[in-house]
C-alpha positions in Angstrom: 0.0 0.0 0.0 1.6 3.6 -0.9 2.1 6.1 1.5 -0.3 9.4 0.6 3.3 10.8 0.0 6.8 10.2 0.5 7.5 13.7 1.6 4.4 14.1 3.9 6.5 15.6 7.6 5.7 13.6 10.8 3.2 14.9 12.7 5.2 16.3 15.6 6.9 18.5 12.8 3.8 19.6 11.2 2.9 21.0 14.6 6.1 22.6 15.3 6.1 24.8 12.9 2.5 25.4 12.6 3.2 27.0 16.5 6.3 28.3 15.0 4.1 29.9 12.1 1.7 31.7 14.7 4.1 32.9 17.4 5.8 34.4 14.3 2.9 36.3 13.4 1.6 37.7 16.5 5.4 39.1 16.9 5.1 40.7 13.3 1.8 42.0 14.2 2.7 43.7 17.3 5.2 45.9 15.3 4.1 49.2 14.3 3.1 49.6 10.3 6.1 51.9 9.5 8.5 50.0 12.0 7.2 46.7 10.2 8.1 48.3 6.7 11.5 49.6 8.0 12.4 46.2 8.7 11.5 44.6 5.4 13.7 47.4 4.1 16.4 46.6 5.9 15.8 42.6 5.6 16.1 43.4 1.5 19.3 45.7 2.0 21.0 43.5 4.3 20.2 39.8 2.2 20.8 41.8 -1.0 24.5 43.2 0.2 25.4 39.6 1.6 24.6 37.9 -2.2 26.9 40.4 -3.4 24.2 43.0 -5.1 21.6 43.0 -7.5 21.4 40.2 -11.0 21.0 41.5 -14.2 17.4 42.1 -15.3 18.1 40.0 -18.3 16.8 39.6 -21.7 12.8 40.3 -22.3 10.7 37.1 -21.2 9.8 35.0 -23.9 6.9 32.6 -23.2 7.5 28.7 -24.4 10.9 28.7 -24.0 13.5 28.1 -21.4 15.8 30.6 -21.3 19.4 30.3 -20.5 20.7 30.6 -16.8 22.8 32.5 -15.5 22.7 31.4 -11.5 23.6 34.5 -9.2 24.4 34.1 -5.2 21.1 35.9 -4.4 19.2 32.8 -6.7 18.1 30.8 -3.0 16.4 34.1 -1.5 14.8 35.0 -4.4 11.3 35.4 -3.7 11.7 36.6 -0.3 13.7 39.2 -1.4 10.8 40.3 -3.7 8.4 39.5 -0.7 10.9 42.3 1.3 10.5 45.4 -1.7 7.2 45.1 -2.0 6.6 45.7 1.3 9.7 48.2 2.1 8.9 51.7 2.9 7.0 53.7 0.5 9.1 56.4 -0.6 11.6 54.4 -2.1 9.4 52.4 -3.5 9.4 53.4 -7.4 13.6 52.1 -6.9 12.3 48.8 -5.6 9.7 48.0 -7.7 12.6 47.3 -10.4 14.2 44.8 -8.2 10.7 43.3 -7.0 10.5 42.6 -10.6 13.7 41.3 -11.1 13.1 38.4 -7.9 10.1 37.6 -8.9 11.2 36.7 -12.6 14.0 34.5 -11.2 12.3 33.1 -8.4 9.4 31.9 -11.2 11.9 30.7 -13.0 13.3 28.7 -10.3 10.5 27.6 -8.9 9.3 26.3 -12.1 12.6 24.5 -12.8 12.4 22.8 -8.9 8.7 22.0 -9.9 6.9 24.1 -7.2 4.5 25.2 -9.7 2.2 27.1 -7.6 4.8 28.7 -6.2 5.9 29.7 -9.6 2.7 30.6 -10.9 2.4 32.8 -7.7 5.4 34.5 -8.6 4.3 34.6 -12.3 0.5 36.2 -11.4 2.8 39.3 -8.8 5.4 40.1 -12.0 2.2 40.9 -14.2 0.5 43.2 -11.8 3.7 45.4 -11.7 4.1 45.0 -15.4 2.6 46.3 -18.6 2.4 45.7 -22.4 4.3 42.2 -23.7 6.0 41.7 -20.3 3.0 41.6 -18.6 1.3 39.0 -21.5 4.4 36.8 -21.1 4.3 36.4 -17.4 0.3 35.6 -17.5 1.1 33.2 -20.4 4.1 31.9 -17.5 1.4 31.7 -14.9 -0.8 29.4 -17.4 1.9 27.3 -18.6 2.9 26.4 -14.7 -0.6 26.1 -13.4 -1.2 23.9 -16.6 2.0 22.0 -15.5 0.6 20.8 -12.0 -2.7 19.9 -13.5 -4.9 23.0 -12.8 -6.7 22.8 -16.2 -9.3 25.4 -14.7 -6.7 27.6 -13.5 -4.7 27.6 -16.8 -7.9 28.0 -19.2 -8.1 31.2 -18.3 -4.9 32.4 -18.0 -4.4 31.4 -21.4 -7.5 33.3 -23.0 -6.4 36.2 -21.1 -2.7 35.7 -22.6 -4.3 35.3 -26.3 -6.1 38.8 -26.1 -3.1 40.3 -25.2 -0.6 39.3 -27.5 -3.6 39.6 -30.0 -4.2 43.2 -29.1 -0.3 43.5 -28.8 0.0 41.7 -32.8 2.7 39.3 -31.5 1.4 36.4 -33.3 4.3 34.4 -32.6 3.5 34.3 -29.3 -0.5 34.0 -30.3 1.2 30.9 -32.3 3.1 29.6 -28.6 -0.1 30.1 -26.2 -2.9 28.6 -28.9 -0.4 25.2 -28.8 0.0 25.2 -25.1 -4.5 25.9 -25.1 -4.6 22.8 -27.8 -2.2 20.6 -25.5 -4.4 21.7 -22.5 -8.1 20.8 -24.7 -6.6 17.5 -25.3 -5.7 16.7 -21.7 -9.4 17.7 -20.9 -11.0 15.3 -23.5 -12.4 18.2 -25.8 -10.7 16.9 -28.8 -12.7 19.5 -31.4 -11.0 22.4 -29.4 -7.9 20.8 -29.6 -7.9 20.5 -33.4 -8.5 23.9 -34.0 -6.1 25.7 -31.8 -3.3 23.0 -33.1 -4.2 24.4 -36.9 -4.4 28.0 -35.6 -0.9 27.4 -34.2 0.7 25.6 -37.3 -0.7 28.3 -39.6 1.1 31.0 -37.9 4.3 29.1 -37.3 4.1 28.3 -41.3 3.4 32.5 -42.1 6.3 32.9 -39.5 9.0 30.8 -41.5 9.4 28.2 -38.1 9.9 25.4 -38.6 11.0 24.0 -35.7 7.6 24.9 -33.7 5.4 23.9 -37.0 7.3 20.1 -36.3 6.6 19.9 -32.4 2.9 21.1 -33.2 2.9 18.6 -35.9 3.4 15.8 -33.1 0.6 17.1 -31.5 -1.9 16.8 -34.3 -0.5 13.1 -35.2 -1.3 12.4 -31.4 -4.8 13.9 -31.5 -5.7 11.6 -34.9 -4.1 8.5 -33.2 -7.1 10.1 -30.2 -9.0 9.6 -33.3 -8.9 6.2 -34.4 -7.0 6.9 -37.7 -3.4 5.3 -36.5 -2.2 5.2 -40.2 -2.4 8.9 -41.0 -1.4 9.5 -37.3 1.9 7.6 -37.2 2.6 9.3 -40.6 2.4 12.5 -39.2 4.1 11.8 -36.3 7.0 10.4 -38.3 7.4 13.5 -40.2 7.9 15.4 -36.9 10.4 13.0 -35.2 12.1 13.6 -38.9 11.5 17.6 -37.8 13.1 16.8 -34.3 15.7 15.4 -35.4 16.6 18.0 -37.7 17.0 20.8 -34.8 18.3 18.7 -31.8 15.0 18.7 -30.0 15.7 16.0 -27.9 13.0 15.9 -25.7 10.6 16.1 -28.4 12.4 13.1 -29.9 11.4 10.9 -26.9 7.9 12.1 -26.4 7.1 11.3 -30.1 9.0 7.9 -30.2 6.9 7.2 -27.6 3.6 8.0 -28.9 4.6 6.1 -31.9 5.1 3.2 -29.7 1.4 3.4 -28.6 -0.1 3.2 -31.8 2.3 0.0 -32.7 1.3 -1.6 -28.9 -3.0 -1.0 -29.7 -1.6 -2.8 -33.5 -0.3 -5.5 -31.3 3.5 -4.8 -32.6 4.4 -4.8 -28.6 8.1 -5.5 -29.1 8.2 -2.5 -31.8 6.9 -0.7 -29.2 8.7 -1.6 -26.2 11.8 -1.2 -28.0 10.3 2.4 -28.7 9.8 3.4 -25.3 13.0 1.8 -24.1 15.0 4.2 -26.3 12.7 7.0 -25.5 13.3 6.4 -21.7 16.9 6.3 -22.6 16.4 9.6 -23.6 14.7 11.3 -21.3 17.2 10.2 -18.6 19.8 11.8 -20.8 18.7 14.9 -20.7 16.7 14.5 -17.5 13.6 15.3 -18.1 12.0 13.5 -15.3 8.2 14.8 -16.1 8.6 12.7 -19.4 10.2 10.3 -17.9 7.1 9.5 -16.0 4.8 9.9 -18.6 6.7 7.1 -20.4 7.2 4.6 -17.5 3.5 4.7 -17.5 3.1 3.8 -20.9 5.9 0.9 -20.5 3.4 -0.1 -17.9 0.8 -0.9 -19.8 2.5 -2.4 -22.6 3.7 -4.5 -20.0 0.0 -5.2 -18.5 -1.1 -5.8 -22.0 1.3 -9.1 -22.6 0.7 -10.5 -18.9 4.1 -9.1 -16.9 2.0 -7.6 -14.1 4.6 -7.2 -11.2 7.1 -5.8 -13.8 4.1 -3.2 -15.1 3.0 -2.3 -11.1 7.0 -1.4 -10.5 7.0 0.7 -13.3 3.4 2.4 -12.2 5.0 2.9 -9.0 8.2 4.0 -10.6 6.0 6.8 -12.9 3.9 7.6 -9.8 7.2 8.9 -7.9 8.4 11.1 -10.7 5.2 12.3 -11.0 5.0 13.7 -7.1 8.9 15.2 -7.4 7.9 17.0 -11.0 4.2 18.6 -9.5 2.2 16.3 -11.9 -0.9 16.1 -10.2 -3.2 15.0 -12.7 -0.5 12.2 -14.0 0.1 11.4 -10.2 -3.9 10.7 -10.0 -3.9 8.8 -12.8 -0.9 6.4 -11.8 -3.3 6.1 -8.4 -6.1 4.9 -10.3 -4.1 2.3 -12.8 -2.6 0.7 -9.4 -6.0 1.0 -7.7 -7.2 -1.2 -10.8 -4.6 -3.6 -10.9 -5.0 -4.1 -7.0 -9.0 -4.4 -7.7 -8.7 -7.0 -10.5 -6.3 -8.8 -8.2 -9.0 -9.0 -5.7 -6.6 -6.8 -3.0 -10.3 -4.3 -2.3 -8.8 -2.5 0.3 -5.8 -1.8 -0.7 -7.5 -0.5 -4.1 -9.9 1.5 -2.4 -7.4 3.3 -0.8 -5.5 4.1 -3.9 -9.2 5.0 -5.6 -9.5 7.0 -2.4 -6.0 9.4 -3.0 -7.0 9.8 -6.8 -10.4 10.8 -5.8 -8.6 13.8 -3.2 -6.5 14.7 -6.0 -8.9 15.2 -8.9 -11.2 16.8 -6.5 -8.5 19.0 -5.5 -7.7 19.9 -9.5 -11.4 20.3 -10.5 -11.4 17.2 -12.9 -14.9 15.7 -12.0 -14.9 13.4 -14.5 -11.7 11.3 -13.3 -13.4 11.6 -9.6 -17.0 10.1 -10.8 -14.2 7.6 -12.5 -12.5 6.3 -9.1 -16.1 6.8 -7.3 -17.5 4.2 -9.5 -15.3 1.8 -9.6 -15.2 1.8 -5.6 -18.5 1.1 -6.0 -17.7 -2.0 -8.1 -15.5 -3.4 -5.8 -17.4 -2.8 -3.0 -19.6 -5.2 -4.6 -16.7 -8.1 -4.5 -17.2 -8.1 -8.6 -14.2 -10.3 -9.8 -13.3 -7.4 -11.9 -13.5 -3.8 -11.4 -16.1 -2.5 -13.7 -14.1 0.8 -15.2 -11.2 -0.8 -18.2 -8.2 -1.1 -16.3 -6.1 1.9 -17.0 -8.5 4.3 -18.4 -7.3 7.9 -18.6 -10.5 9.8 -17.4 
């Protein structure tokens, strides 16, 4: 039976600092408004001289990429130290909001790259209230991309549509292009396969006008992946094809992977399972390589049920549990859920009711938590089946609600 999570704090610790939490904020509270704002001054002048001064601002944020990195001594205290000038006296505070700025772009960035994605869309959501025009866009596009990242799809949605009018209204289609991909990948994940489609063509026509090629080939992926959605393998594993050909072409590693190992789905539901296990194999190769642990996952799930599907169950629950580990250290909460539910089956068909219903249990929390109803009703019903003692659990083993 798993453990709700691996990090979870003993309880004595838990309360510790919850005391520690509240002592802390009576003292802050007893302190008079301008003594309190004096202080945070002096917290930002003091952490700020010890790191050795201020980073660069950097280069204008782009949204959909990863942007080189620079680290600077000041990188651990980031967000504190934004925390600090927005609250430092007011007269200075028109030379502080610069800096503010400054911490809360690197510690989103940071926080996205440790995958504390609410902390990063947090950070993401305070840079575009103190910004205006494209900065401000990019940083609510930021704030989508990491809500969308932990799972939040109702969070995201509307991030991104507020994103879309502004670098409509701003005529950055490039970035229209960038947002309308990350609003197709989001449909799909959501089951509305119509939207999907016509954000993904939205997306490849401006890329096309644009002369990229390299964002026309990853977005290409994406549409062979929504027709293998589809039912139409044949034109979907074409497709796909061409863009691990496109991949290929501009180094896109991680891209490389993710493809292969959607190719290797369509081959498993064909019944070519050792074409597709040697697939994902390479594509797992890969995404150690380069670590890209979030993918990883994905694609130790997918080894999972390829594994399932030709009768190695212990070998496909180690790799569920392998997936659903990766999963909690990247913020994948919807993918974490879903992990939950294909152990919660296998335990269920296994005739282990307990120990699936406590699995069903922690998917159920977690969908809850992320708004997706459907995945919930999911779990819920097929508690209800084995409640019953059915032989078999009643939802498909390994159905992605």
């Amino acid at each position: 039976m798993l453990p709700v999570s691996a990090d979870t704090p003993p309880p004595a610790e838990v309360a510790y600092l919850f005391r520690h939490a509240l002592l802390r904020d009576a003292a802050y509270q007893l302190q008079l408004p301008g003594d309190r704002t004096r202080l945070h001054r002096l917290a930002f002048e003091l952490i700020e001289a010890k790191c050795g001064g201020r980073p660069p601002a950097g280069a204008p944020l782009v949204y959909g990429t990863r942007e080189p990195w620079v680290p600077h001594a000041s990188d651990p205290f980031a967000l504190e130290l934004a925390t600090h000038a927005a609250l430092a006296d007011p007269a200075p505070r028109g030379a502080l909001r610069d800096a503010e700025r400054i911490y809360l772009r690197r510690g989103g960035q940071l926080a996205e790259r440790a995958y504390r994605l609410d902390a990063a869309r947090a950070a993401w959501m305070r840079l575009a209230e103190l910004s205006s025009g494209a900065e401000r866009a990019q940083a609510v596009g930021k704030a989508g991309h990491a809500a969308a990242l932990a799972g939040r799809h109702t969070v995201a949605e509307p991030l991104y549509s507020q994103a879309l009018e502004e670098f409509r209204a701003l005529g950055d289609s490039h970035s229209v292009g960038r947002v309308l991909a990350s609003l197709s990948l989001l449909c799909k994940e959501t089951g509305r396969i119509a939207d999907s489609e016509r954000a993904a063509a939205e997306a490849v026509d401006i890329f096309r006008s644009c002369g990229d090629r390299r964002l026309e080939g990853i977005l290409l992926g994406h549409q062979g992946e929504l027709l293998r959605i589809a039912g139409k393998p044949q034109e979907a594993e074409a497709l796909l094809t061409e863009a691990l050909d496109r991949h290929r072409e501009f180094g896109l590693r991680a891209e490389e992977a993710a493809t292969m190992a959607a190719i290797a789905g369509i081959r498993s539901a064909q019944g070519r399972r050792e074409e597709a296990e040697r697939l994902v194999q390479a594509a797992l190769a890969i995404h150690r390589e380069i670590g890209d642990r979030r993918s990883e996952a994905n694609t130790l799930d997918m080894t999972a049920r390829i594994c399932m599907e030709t009768g190695r169950v212990e070998e496909s629950v180690a790799h569920f549990r392998a997936a659903l580990e990766l999963h909690r250290a990247s913020g994948n909460r919807r993918a974490e859920a879903l992990a939950l539910g294909a152990l919660a089956d296998v335990a269920a068909a296994s005739g282990r009711e307990g120990e699936a219903e406590v699995l069903y249990q922690q998917a159920i929390e977690i969908a809850r938590e992320l708004g997706n109803r459907r995945s919930a009703g999911s779990c819920c019903r097929a508690i209800g089946s084995s409640r019953r003692c059915a032989p078999r659990a009643t939802r498909r083993p390994f159905d992605q609600p």
